[in-house]
C-alpha positions as CSV (number, residue, x, y, z in Angstrom):
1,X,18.8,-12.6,-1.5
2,X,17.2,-10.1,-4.3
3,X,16.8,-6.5,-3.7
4,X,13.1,-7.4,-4.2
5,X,12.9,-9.9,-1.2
6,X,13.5,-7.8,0.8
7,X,10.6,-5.0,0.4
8,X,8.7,-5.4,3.5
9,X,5.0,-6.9,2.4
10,X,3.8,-3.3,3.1
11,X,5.6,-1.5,1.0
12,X,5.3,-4.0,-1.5
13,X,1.4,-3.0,-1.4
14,X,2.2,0.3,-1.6
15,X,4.4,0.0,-4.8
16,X,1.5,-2.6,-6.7
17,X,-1.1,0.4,-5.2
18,X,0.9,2.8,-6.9
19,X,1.2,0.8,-10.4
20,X,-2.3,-0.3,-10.5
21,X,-3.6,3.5,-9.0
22,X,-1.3,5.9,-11.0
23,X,-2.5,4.9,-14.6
24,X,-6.1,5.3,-13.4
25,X,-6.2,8.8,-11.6
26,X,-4.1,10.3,-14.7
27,X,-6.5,8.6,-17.4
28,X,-9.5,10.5,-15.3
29,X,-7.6,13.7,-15.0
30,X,-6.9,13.6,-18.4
31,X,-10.1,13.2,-19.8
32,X,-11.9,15.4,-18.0
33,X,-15.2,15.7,-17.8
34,X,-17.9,13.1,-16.3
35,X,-15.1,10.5,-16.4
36,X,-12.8,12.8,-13.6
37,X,-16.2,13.4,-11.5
38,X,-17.3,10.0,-11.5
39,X,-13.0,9.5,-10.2
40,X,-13.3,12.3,-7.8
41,X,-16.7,11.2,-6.2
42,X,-14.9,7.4,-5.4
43,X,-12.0,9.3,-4.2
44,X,-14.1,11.2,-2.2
45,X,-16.2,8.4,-0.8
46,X,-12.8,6.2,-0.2
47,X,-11.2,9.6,2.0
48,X,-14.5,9.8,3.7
49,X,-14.1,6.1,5.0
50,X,-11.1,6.1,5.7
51,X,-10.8,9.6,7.6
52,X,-14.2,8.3,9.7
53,X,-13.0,4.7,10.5
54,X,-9.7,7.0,12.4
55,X,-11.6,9.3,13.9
56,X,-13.9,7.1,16.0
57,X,-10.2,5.5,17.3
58,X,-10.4,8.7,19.6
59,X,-13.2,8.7,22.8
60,X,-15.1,11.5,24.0
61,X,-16.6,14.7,21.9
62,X,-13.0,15.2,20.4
63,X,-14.7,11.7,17.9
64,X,-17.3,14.2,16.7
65,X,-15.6,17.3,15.7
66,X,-12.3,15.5,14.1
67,X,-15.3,13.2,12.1
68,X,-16.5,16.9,11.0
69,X,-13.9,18.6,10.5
70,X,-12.1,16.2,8.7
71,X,-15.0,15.1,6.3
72,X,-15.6,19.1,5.3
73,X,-12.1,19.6,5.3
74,X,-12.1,16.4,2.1
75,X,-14.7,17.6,0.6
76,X,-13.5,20.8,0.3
77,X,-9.9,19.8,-1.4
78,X,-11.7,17.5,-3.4
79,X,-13.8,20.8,-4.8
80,X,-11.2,22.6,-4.9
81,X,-8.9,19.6,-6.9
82,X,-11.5,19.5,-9.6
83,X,-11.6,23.4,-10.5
84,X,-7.7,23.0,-11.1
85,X,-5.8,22.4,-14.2
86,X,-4.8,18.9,-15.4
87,X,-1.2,19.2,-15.2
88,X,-1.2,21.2,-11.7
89,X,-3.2,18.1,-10.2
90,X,-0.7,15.7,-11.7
91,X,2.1,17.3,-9.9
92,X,0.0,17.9,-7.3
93,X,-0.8,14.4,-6.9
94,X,3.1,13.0,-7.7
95,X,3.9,15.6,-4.7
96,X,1.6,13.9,-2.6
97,X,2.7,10.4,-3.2
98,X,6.3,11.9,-3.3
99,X,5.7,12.8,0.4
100,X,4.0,9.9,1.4
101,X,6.9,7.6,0.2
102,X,9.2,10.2,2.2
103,X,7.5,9.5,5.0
104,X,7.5,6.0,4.4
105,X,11.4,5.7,4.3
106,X,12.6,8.3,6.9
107,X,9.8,6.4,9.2
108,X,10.8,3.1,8.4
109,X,14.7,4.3,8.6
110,X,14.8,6.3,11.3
111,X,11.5,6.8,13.3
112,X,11.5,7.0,16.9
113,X,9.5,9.4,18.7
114,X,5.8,8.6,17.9
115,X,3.6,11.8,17.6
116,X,0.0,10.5,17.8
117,X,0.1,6.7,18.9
118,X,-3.5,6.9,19.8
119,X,-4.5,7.1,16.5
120,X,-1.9,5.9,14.4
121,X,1.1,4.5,16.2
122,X,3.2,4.1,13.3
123,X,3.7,8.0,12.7
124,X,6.4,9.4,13.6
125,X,8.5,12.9,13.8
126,X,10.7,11.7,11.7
127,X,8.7,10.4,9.2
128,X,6.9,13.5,9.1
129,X,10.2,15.3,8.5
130,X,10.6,12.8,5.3
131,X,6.7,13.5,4.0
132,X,7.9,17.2,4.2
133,X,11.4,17.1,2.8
134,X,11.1,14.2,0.1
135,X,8.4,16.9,-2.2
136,X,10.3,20.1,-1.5
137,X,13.6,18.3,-2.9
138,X,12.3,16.6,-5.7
139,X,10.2,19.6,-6.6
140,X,13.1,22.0,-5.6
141,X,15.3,20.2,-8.0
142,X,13.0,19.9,-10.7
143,X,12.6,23.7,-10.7
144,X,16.4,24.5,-11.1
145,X,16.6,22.0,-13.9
146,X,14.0,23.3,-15.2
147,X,15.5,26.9,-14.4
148,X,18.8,26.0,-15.7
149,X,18.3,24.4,-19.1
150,X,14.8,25.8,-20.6
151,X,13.5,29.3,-20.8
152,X,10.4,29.3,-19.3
């Protein structure tokens, strides 16, 4: 059996996700301009769906304000994400993808004590470990390399 077989159909969605996505979002930040808006305004509109179809998992006023909060809270990093450099948002956004694949594994590896079943019962505390490590390491390395062998 291939190494390839074996990636669960998920994570082979999240791999072809990742191919198709990555050349995209770094042609838009690269260029700048109305290009990156027009980018950041689908992002935008995507996180708002998504964020909203999660929320109204919960019952009872706690719908509302997590619908709220959450959808101010997007905005917000989007506005924030487009007053930054370029290159910060490109390792901002491999750090984010770094920790979503993090969580990914350690889940997948060793998850067993859900934290919010309710509203997504496939998270767990130890994948949440993973989404935090897997960035800091990479990230952490990268800096020492980078410490080590160039004068910056």
């Amino acid at each position: 059996m291939s190494p390839i077989s074996r990636i669960s159909p998920r994570l082979k969605k999240r791999l072809i996700s990742s191919l198709v996505l990555a050349p995209i979002a770094l042609w838009a930040l690269l260029s700048g301009g109305v290009t990156l808006y027009i980018f950041i305004g689908i992002v935008t509109g995507l996180s708002l769906s998504e964020w909203l179809s999660l929320s109204k998992k919960l019952k009872g006023p706690e719908t509302i304000i997590l619908g709220l909060l959450g959808s101010v809270y997007i905005v917000v990093c989007i506005l924030c994400f487009a007053a930054l450099p370029p290159l910060f948002n490109i390792a901002l956004i491999c750090g984010v993808w770094l920790s979503d694949t993090g969580a990914y594994i350690f889940g997948k590896s060793f998850g067993r004590y859900k934290i919010v079943p309710k509203i997504s019962p496939n998270k767990t505390l130890e994948g949440f470990i993973g989404s935090s490590l897997s960035p800091a390491l990479i990230f952490g390395s990268i800096n020492i390399v980078n410490k080590q062998f160039f004068d910056f």
